[in-house]
N, C-alpha and C positions, 0 to 999 in steps of 0.2 A: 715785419719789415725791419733788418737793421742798417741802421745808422750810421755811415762811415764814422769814427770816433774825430777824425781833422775837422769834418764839416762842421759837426754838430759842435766841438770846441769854439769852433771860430765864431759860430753864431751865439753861441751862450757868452761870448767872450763881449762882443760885441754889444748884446742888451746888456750886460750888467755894468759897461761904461755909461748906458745911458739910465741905467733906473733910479741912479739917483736923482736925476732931473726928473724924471717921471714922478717919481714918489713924492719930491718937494714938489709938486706942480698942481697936483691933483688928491682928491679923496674920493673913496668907493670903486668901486671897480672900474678895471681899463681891459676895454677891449682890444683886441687885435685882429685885424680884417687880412685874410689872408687871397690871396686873387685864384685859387683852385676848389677844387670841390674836396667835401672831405674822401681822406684817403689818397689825397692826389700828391703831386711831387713833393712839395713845400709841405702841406698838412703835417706829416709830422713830427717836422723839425717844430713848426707851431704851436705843436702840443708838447713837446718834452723842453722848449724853452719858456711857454707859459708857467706848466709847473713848478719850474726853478725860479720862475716871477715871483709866484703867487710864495713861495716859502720866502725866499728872500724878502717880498715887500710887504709879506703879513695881511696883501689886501686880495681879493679876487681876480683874478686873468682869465677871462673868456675869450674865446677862437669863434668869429665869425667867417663862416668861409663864403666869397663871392664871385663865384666864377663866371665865364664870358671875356669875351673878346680878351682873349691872352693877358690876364689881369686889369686890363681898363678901364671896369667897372668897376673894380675893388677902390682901385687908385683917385676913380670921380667920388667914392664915397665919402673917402677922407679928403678930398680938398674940399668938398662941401662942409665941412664940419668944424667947430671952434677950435682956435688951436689949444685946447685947456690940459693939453696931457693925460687925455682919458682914451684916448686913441692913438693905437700903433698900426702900422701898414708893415707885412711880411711879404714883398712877392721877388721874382728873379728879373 
């Protein structure tokens, strides 16, 4: 599947204004809860900007995908959770 090059800029653009708050924030890996199944719309934006995480932040970026109710689940997952900066949320 490729990638429109805007899309995918604007997303990477976006996480790495925030990874340095991520990175001061946290130690060990940070997941990222995506609200589709793998292979689904989002999914791979997920995984080609986890990559660029995981090199830039030196530490591990895992893609947990959670699909249902049009991302809602994903969304319950991370408001249930500390906010420690080990957790990112991907959906549209």
């Amino acid at each position: 599947m490729r990638v429109p090059q805007v899309a995918y800029r604007a997303l990477l653009g976006a996480v790495m204004l925030l990874a340095p708050g991520v990175a001061t924030a946290q130690t060990g890996t940070i997941r990222v809860v995506v609200g589709t199944s793998p292979g689904g719309a989002i999914d791979p934006y997920a995984r080609m900007i986890a990559d660029k995480m995981q090199k830039f932040l030196g530490q591990p970026v895992i893609i947990e995908n959670k699909p249902g109710a049009s991302g809602s689940l994903a969304a319950q997952s991370i408001a249930d959770q500390p906010a420690d900066g080990n957790i990112l949320w991907l959906g549209t």
